[in-house]
C-alpha positions in Angstrom: -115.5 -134.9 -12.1 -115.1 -131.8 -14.1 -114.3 -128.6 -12.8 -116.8 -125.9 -12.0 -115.4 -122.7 -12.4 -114.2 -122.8 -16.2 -114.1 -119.6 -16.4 -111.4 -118.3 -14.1 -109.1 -121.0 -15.2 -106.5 -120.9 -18.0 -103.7 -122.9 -19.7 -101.3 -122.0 -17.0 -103.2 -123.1 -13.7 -106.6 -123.9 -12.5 -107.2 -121.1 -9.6 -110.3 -123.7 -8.6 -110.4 -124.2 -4.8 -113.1 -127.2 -5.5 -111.0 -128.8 -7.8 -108.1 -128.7 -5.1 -110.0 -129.6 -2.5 -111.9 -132.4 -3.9 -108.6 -133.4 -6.1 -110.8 -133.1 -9.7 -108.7 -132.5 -12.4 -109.2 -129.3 -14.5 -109.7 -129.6 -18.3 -108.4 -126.3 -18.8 -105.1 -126.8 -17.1 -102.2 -128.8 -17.7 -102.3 -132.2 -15.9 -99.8 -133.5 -13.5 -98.4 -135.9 -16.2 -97.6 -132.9 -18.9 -96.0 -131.3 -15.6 -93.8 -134.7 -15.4 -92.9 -134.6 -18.7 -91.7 -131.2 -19.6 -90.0 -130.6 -15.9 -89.9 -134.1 -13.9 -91.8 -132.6 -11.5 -95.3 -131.1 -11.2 -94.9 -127.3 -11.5 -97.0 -124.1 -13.1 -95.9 -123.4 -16.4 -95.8 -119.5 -16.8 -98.3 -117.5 -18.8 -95.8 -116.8 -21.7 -94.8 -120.4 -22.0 -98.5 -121.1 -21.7 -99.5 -118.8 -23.9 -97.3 -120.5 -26.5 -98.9 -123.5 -26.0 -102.4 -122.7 -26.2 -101.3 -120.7 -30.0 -99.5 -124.2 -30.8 -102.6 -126.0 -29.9 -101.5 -128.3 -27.0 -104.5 -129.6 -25.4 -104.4 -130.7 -21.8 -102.8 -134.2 -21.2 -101.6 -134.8 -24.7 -97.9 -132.8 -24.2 -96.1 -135.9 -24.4 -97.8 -136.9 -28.0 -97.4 -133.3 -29.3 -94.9 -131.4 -27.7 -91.4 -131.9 -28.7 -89.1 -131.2 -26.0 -85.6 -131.1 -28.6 -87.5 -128.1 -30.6 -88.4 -125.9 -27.4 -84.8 -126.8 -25.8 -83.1 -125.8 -29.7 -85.5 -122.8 -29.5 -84.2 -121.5 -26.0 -80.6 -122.5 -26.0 -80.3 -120.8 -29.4 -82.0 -117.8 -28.1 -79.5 -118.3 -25.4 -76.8 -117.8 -27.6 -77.3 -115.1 -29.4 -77.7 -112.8 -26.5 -74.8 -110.5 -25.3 -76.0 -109.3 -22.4 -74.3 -110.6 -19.2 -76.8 -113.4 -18.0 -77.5 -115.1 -14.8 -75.1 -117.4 -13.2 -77.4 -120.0 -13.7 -77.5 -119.8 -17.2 -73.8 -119.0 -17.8 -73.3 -122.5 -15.6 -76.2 -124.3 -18.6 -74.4 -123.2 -21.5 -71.1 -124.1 -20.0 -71.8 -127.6 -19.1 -74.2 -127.9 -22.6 -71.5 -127.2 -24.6 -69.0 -129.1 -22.5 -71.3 -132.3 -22.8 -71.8 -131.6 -26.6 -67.7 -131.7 -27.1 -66.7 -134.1 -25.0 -68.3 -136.9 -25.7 -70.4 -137.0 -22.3 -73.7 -136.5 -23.8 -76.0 -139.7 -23.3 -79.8 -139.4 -23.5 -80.5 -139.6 -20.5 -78.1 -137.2 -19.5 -79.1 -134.7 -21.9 -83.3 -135.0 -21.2 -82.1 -134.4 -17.3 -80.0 -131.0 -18.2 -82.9 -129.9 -20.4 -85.4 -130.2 -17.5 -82.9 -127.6 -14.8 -83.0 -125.5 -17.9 -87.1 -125.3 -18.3 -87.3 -125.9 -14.4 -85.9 -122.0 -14.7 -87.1 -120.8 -17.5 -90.7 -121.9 -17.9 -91.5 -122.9 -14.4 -93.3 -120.2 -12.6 -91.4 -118.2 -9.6 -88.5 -120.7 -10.1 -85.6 -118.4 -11.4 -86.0 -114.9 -11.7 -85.9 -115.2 -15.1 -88.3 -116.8 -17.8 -88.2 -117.2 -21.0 -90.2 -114.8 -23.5 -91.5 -116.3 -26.3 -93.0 -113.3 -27.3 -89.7 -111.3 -27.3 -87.5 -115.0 -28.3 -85.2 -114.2 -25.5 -84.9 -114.5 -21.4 -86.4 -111.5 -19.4 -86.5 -110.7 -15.7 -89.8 -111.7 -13.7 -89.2 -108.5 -12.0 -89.7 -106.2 -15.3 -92.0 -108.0 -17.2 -94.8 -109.6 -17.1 -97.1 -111.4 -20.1 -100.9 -110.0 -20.5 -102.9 -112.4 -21.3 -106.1 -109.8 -21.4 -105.6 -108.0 -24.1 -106.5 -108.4 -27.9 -102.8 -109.1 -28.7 -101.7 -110.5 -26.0 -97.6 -110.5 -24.9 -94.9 -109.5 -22.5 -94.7 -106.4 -21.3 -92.2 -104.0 -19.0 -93.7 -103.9 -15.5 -94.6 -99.8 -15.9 -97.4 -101.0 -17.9 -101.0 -102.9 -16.2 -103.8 -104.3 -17.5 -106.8 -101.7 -17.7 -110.0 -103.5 -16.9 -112.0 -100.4 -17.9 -110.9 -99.9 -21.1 -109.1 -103.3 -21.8 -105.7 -102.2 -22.9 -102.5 -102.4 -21.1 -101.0 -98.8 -20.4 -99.2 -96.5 -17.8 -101.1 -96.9 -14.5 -101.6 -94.0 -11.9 -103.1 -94.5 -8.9 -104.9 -98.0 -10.1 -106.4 -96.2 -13.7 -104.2 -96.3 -17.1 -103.2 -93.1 -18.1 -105.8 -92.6 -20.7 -108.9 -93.3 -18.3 -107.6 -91.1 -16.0 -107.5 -88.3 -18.5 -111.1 -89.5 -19.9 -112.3 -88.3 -16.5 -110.6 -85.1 -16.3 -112.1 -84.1 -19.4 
């Protein structure tokens, strides 16, 4: 059965209570099995990672055909590595043992596919870190400063001192639940 409520639903999650409670699957969403295959489990993806997606044209259940898993782990870890800035402990632990594994010899397959899946477990898993990784911004941001808008005409990640404006459709400066330009539309 297909889901109902199309329009509410996006790339990252089907917010469909029928669809949960009568276990349909939405065609907007990703399905269990693209879950599976990018974190061996079934998670939410988060909006900048499905975002990405949607612009690279993955359609629902076809990640493992299309998506290739060594290009988005090459993409992060050599983000990874270019950043200075003091990182989580988490991540300081990934590189370690990546490049311990890539030196020593250690590195099998298997062994490599299950490190990449801790590493996108955290990164593009939502609520799973702290921390996700910014496709917009090529580079790992705090869930607690930024957020990615997927509202507006270009969409992105943004600091957390900017909202969404449903009035005039832009994210800005919010005061008091209006952006800072609707608020001074009304003064006027």
């Amino acid at each position: 059965m297909e889901c109902v409520c199309r329009n509410r639903c996006s790339f990252a999650k089907c917010v469909c209570y029928y669809c949960k409670d009568l276990k349909r699957i939405c065609d907007r969403a990703p399905t269990p099995n693209d879950m599976l295959y990018v974190f061996g489990e079934n998670l939410e993806v988060t909006t900048c990672f499905a975002d990405y997606l949607e612009k690279l044209g993955m359609k629902p259940g076809k990640f493992e055909a299309k998506l290739n898993l060594w290009e988005l782990r090459t993409t992060i870890v050599e983000a990874l590595q270019k950043d200075s800035r003091q990182q989580s402990p988490f991540l300081l632990d990934w590189l370690g043992r990546w490049q311990k594994m890539n030196t020593d010899g250690a590195l099998t397959l298997e062994l490599s596919a299950e490190h990449m899946q801790k590493l996108f477990r955290h990164l593009l898993a939502s609520g799973m870190g702290g921390h996700y990784f910014s496709f917009c911004k090529d580079a790992v941001v705090e869930q607690r400063r930024y957020w990615h808008c997927l509202d507006c005409e270009t969409p992105g990640c943004r600091t957390r001192d900017l909202g969404h404006c449903d009035r005039c459709g832009v994210c800005r400066r919010f005061f008091s639940g209006e952006c800072e330009a609707c608020i001074s539309d009304d003064s006027d």
